[in-house]
N, C-alpha and C positions, 0 to 999 in steps of 0.2 A: 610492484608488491600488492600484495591487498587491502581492502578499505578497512577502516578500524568496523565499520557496520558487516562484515564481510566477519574477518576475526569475531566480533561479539557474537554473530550469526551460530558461529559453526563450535563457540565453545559453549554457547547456551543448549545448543542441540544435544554436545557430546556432555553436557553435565550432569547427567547419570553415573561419566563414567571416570569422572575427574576428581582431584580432591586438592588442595593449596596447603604449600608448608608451611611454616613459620613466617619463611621471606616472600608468601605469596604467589612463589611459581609454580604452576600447573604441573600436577603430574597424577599419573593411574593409579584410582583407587581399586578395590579388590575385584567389582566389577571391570574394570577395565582392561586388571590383566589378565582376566580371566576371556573378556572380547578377545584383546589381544593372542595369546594364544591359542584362542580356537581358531583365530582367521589364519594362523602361521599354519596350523594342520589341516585348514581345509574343511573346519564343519562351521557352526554357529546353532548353540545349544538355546534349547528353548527357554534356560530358568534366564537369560538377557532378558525377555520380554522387550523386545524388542519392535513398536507399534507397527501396524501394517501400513498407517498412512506415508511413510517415509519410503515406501515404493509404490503408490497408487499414482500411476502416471496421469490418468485424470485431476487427479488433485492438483497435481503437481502443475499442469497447463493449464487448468481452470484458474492457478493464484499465477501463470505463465511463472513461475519460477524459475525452468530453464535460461527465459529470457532475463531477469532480473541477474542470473547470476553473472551477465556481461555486460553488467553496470559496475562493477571493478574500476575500470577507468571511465569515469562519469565523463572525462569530458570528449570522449567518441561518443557516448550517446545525447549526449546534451543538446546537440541539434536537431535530432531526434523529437526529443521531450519540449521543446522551441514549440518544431512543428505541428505536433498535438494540441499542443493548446492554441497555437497559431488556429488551427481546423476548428477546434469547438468555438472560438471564438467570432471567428467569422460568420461560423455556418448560426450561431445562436445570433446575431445581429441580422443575418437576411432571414430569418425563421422571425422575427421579431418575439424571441422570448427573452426574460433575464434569466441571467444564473443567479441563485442564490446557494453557494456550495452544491450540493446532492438534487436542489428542487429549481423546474423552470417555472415560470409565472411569464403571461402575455405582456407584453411591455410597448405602451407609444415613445417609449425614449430613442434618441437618433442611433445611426448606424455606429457610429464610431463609441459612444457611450454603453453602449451594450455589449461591445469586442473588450471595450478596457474593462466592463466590471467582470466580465468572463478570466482572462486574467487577473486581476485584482483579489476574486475570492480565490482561484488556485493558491498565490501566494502566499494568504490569510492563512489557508488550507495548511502551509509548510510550517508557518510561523508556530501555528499552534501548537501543532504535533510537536512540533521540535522542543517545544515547552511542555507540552504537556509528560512527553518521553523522558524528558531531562530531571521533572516533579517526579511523578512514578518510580522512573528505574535508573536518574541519575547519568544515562547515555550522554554522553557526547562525542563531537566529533563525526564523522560520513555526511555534515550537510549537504554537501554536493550531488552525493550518491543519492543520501533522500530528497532533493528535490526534481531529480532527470527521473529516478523510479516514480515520483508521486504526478510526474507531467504524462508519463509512458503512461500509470494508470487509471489518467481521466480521458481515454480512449474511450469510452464506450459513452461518456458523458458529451464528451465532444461529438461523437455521428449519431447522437440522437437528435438534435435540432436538422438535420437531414432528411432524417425518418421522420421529424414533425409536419413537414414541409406537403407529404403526400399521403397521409395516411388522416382515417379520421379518430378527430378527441379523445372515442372511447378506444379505441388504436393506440394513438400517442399516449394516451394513461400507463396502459398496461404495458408496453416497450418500455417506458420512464420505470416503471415498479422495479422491470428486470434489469434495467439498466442500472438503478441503484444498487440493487444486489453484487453485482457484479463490480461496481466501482467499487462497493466498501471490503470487498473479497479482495480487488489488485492494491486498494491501498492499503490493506492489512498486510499482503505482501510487500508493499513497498518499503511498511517499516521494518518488516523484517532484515530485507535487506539494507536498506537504507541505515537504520540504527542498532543493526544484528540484534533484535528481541525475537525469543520464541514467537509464532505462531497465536497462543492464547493470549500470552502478554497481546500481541499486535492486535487483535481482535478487540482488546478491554477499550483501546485505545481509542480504533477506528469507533466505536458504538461511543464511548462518550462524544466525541465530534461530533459525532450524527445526532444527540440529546442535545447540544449546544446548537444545533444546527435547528431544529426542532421549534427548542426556546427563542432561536432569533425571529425565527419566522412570527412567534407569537407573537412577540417584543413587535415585529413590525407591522403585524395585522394583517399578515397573509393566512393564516390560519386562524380559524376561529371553533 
């Protein structure tokens, strides 16, 4: 069957088109039957407004969406999302950086202390969100689901300590900048899938992380 993230997903999307009775169950409000029967004749009438981004195939693989959506059964990708962070972790201890969520800093800490805190903030990373989603918009339920999508999307964070390895400072800067970019786009995705929220909702989420994130560094005097 599918994830309860999965359901919240696809009713938040179709919530234009839905409306709740008395007892709470779903069903087509006037927009809806009106989708409805345009799809049974075969047209789809402009006054839907129906946004373009919901067919922009770029969009759609830039947040890998595709892929997110065969996190349904998290635990086939769970080894998966293991291995990802297994890679950033390693690769960020022979890179000698730490992770601090979103940011590397050079690090004399040993091998093995620098792969655990590389896992340790992913974790952090889950915890929050899953609180912060549950504050916000009351979500529960798809843990699983969001923590295999939130390990799938610290892919580009994880092969940059790779790319730190051979490239020069003002190199690795500006990889790190797009790298960030791109991490806070697939974890925006993650929650989507992960805790079925629209899209913007997901977005509000991932940018407070990233102010919190911000704030820690402050808090630890990596930023000034």
């Amino acid at each position: 069957g599918l994830g309860v993230g999965t359901v919240y997903y696809h009713l938040d999307m179709l919530s234009d088109f839905l409306t709740q009775d008395k007892h709470r169950k779903y069903m087509l409000n006037d927009r809806g039957r009106l989708l409805y029967q345009s799809l049974k004749e075969g047209r789809l009438p402009p006054t839907l407004g129906i946004g373009e981004a919901f067919s922009h195939r770029l969009g759609r693989w830039l947040f890998l969406s595709p892929f997110f959506t065969k996190t349904t059964r998290p635990q086939r990708l769970l080894p998966v999302s293991i291995l990802v962070l297994t890679f950033g972790a390693v690769g960020a201890a022979i890179a000698k950086i730490e992770p601090v969520l979103f940011f590397y800093f050079p690090s004399t800490r040993e091998f093995e202390t620098i792969a655990t805190l590389f896992f340790f903030h992913w974790i952090g990373l889950f915890l929050l969100s899953a609180f912060l989603i549950y504050i916000l918009y009351r979500r529960v339920g798809g843990d699983l689901q969001l923590f295999v999508c939130l390990g799938i999307s610290a892919f580009p964070l994880a092969l940059f300590p790779y790319i730190h390895i051979f490239v020069s400072y003002d190199v690795a800067r500006f990889v790190l900048f797009v790298f960030q970019i791109w991490t806070l786009m697939l974890v925006s995705s993650a929650f989507c899938f992960g805790k079925g929220l629209r899209l913007d909702r997901s977005i509000v989420v991932s940018l407070i992380i990233f102010y919190f994130n911000i704030v820690l560094l402050m808090a630890l005097g990596r930023l000034t």
